[in-house]
N, C-alpha and C positions, 0 to 999 in steps of 0.2 A: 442505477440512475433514477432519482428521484422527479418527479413530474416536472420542477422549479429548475432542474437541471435540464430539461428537453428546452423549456421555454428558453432559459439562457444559450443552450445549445443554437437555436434557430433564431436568436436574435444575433446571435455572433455571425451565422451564414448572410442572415439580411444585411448586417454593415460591411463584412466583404464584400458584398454585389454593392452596395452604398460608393465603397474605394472603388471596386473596381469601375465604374463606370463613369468616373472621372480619368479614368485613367487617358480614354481618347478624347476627349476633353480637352484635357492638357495638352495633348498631341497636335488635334488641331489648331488650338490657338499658338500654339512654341509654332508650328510649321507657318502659319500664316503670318505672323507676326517677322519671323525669317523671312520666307521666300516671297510670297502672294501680295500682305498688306492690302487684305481685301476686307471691307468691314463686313460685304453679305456673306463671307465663308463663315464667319463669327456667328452667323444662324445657325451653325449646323451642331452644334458645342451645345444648344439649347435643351433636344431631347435628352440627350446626356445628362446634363445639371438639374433636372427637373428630375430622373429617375433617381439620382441618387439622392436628391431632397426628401423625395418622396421613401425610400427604403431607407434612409435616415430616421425620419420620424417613426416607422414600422419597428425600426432596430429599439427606439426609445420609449416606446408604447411596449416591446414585448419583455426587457427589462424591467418596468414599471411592473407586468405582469408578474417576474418571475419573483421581483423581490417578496411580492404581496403574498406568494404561493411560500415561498419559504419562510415567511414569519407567522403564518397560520399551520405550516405543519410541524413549526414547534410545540406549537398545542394540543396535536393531535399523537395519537401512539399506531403503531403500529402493530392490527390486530393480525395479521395472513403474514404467513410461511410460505405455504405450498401455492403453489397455481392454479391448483385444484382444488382447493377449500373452501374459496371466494362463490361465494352464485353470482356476483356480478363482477363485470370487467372492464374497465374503461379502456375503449380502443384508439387507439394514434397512428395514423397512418405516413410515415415520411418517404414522400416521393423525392429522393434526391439521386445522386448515381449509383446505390445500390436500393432500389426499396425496403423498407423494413417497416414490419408492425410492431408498435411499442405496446405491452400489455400492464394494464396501472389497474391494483387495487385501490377501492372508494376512497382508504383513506391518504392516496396520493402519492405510497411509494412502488417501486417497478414491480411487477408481479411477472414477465419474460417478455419475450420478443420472439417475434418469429420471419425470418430471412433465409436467403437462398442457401443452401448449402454446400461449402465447397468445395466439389469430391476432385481426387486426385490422380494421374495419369495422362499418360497423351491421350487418350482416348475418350476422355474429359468432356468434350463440346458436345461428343457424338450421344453420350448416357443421355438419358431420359433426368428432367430438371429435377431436383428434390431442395425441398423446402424444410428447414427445422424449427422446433418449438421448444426455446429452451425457457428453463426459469431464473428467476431472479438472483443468481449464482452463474449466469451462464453456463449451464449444464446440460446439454440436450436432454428432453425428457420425449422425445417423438420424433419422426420425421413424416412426409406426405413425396409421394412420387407422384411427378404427372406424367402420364398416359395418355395421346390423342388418337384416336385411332378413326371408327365413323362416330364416335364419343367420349367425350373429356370420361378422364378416367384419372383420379384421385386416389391412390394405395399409401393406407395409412398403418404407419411400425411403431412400435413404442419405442423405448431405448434402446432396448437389446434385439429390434431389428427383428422384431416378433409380428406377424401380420395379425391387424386387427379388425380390419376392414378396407373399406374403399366405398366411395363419395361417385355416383357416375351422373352425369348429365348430359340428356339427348334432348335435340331440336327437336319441336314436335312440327311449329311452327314457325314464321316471324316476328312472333310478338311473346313466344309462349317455348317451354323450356321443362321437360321432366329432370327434377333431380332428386335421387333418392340415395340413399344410405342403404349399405348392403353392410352384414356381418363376414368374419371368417370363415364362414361356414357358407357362403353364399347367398343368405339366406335376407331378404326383404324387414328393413326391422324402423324403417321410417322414410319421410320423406323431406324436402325444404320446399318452400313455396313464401312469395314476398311481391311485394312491389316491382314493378317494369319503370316506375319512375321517379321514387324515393325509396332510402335505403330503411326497408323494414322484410327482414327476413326470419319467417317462421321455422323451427324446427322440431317436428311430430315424431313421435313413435308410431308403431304398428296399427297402434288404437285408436291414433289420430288425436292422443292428446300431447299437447304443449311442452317439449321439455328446453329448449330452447329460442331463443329473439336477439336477433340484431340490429338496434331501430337507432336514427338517428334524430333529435329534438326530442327526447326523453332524458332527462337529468334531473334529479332531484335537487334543489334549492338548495339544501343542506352542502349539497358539491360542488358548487357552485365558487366556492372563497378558492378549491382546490384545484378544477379547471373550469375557468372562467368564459371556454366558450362553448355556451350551450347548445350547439350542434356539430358536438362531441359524441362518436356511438358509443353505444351501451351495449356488452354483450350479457346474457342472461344465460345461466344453466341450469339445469333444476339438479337442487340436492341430491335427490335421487340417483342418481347417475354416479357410476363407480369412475375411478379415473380414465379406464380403457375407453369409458364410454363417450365421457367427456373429449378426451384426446379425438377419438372416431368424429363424431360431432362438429368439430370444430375445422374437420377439413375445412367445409365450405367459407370457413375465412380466404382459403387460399384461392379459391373460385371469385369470391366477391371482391378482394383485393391485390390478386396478383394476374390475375386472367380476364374478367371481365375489366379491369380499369385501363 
């Protein structure tokens, strides 16, 4: 799914909510019009017709979007393969009745997703949640288990269900949050630290230097014709990083998007 396909995608949901809310609309004026013959019941039809005016035009602006996005990525090629090849990632968050994070390379086509996972048996509700990170093939290439105990606890497997680490974060305080990256080994190998009230999340190694950022109103201009709304996050990886390390890393998506939101 190409980025012009999410936009059309969620413009298609905004004109169902657009119908749908005509729908009691209708109902009350067919009823009143029947039974009541009341012209003030005819005020109540108002909030209704005004919300689907309104998601109407949302529907027609995001269309306008999509088309714009699809005739600028005929001019663009598609440089990334892998999901891990990219140092930057452009993130999409859709909160709908399943959430899911849509993951987009620069130049605009799907780079994976990552959503809940959905493991099998009666005993199903009772497992501990796990979340996957597939690639642009729909392929798992990861998953993340969550763990709460007197601390969120993130255990992250590659494909083949191999541990790689795990992501833990403890209250310190009310305003204030350790969370650190731990290796397979147990072993302390970085930390995250970010804003309490814009989304800018740091990610260090041992040395306390920079190998990851997840900021939102950073877009480069260039990106701009591809997604058009520039507080869009950006995620950042550093080259350096092997795939295991990146996958590890990347837990705290699942922190910043599936648990704190």
């Amino acid at each position: 799914m190409k980025i012009h396909d999410f936009y059309r995608g969620s413009a298609n949901l905004t004109f169902n909510g657009s119908i749908a809310a005509l729908v009691p609309a209708i109902l009350i004026g067919v009823g009143n019009l029947y039974f009541f013959q009341n012209k003030q019941i005819m005020l109540l039809t108002i909030p209704f017709v005004v919300y689907s005016i309104i998601s109407f035009q949302i529907y027609l602006f995001k269309m306008k979007q999509s088309i714009s996005i699809e005739k600028n990525m005929t001019q663009s090629q598609n440089y990334y393969q892998n999901i891990f090849e990219a140092r930057h990632l452009v993130v999409v968050f859709m909160n709908h009745q399943q959430p899911c994070v849509h993951l987009y390379f620069p130049d605009g086509h799907h780079a994976g997703m990552i959503k809940l996972y959905k493991q099998k048996g009666i005993f199903q509700f009772r497992r501990p949640r796990i979340y996957a990170l597939y690639n642009n093939l729909e392929q798992t290439v990861g998953f993340y288990k969550i763990k709460k105990l007197k601390r969120l606890n993130i255990e992250v497997y590659d494909q083949n269900m191999n541990f790689a680490g795990c992501y833990e974060k403890e209250k310190i305080s009310w305003l204030k949050n350790k969370k650190e990256m731990i290796d397979e080994n147990g072993l302390f190998i970085g930390a995250v630290e970010g804003s309490a009230y814009y989304m800018d999340e740091c990610v260090y190694n041992q040395t306390r230097q920079q190998v990851g950022r997840l900021r939102r109103g950073w877009m480069p201009v260039e990106w701009s014709r591809l997604f058009p709304e520039a507080n869009t996050p950006v995620l950042t990886l550093s080259e350096n990083l092997t795939e295991k390390d990146k996958l590890l890393r990347m837990s705290f998506l699942i922190n910043e998007f599936f648990i704190e939101r």
